[in-house]
C-alpha positions in Angstrom: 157.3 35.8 -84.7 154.7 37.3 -86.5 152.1 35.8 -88.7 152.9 38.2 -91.8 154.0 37.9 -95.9 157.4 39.2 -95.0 158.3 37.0 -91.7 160.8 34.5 -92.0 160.7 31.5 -90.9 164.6 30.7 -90.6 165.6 32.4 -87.7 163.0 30.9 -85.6 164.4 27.3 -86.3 167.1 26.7 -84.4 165.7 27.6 -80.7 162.3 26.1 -82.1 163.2 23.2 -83.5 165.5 22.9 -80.1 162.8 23.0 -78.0 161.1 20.8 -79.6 164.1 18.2 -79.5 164.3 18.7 -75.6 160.6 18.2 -75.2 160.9 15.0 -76.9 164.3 13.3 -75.6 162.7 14.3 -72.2 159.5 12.5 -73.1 157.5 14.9 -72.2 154.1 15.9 -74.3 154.8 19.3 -75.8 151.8 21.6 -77.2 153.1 24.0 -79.9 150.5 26.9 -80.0 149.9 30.7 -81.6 147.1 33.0 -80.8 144.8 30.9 -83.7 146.5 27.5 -84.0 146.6 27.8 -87.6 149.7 29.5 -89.0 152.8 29.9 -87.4 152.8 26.9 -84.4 151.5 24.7 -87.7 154.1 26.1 -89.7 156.9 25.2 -87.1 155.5 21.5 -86.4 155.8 21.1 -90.3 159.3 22.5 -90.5 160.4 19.9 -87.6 158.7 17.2 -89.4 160.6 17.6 -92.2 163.6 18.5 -90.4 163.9 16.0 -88.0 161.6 13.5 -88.2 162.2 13.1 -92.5 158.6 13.6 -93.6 158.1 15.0 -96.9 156.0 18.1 -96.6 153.4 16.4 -98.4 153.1 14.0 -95.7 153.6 16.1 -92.9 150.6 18.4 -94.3 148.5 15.1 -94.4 149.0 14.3 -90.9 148.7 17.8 -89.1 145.4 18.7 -90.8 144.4 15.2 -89.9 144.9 16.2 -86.3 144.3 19.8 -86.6 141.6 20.5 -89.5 142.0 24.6 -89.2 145.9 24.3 -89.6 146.3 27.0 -92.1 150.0 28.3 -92.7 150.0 31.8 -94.1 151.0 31.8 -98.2 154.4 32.7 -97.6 155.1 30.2 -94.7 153.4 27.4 -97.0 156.1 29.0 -99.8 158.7 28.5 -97.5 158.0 25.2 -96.3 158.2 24.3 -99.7 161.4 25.9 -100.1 162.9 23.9 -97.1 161.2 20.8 -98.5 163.0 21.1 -101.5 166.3 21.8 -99.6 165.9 18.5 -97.1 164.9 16.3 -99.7 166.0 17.1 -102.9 164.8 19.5 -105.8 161.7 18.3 -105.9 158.9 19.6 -103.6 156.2 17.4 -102.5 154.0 19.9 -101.8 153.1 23.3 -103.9 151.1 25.9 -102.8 147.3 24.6 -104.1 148.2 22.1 -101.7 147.8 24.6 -99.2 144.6 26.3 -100.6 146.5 29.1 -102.2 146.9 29.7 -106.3 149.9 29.1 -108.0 152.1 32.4 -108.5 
């Protein structure tokens, strides 16, 4: 996966999110990392969050910058997470993009 506009974050989820499932029924810690730690391990921990833990995006932002202040998804990971926020919880996002640092488009 790279950590550009035009990836997508969809067909990463299934073996990621996966993974992530195995780590955790196994008990076993788990460290989700990327060459900065910012962007696309963040962006996966938030999508499993939401997917399978039932955080709102909101609150999974709240909690993985708490732990990791330089967490930074990219502005089209951040628009995507709010896509898929929308799509697990309803129609209403509860996060938009200035959450993220980025301006409104």
């Amino acid at each position: 996966m790279r950590d550009r506009r035009t990836e997508e974050l969809a067909p990463f989820l299934p073996e990621a999110l996966a993974f992530l499932d195995e780590a955790k029924s196994s008990g076993i810690k788990c460290l989700v990392y990327c060459l900065a730690g910012s962007s696309r391990s963040v962006s996966m921990v938030l999508a499993y969050l939401i997917m399978r833990e039932g955080f709102s995006l909101h609150d999974a932002w709240v909690l993985v910058k708490s732990r990791r202040p330089v967490a930074q998804p990219n502005c089209s990971f951040a628009a995507q997470l709010i896509e898929l926020d929308r799509s697990v919880h309803g129609s209403c996002a509860s996060a938009t993009l200035a959450d993220f640092g980025f301006d409104e488009e």
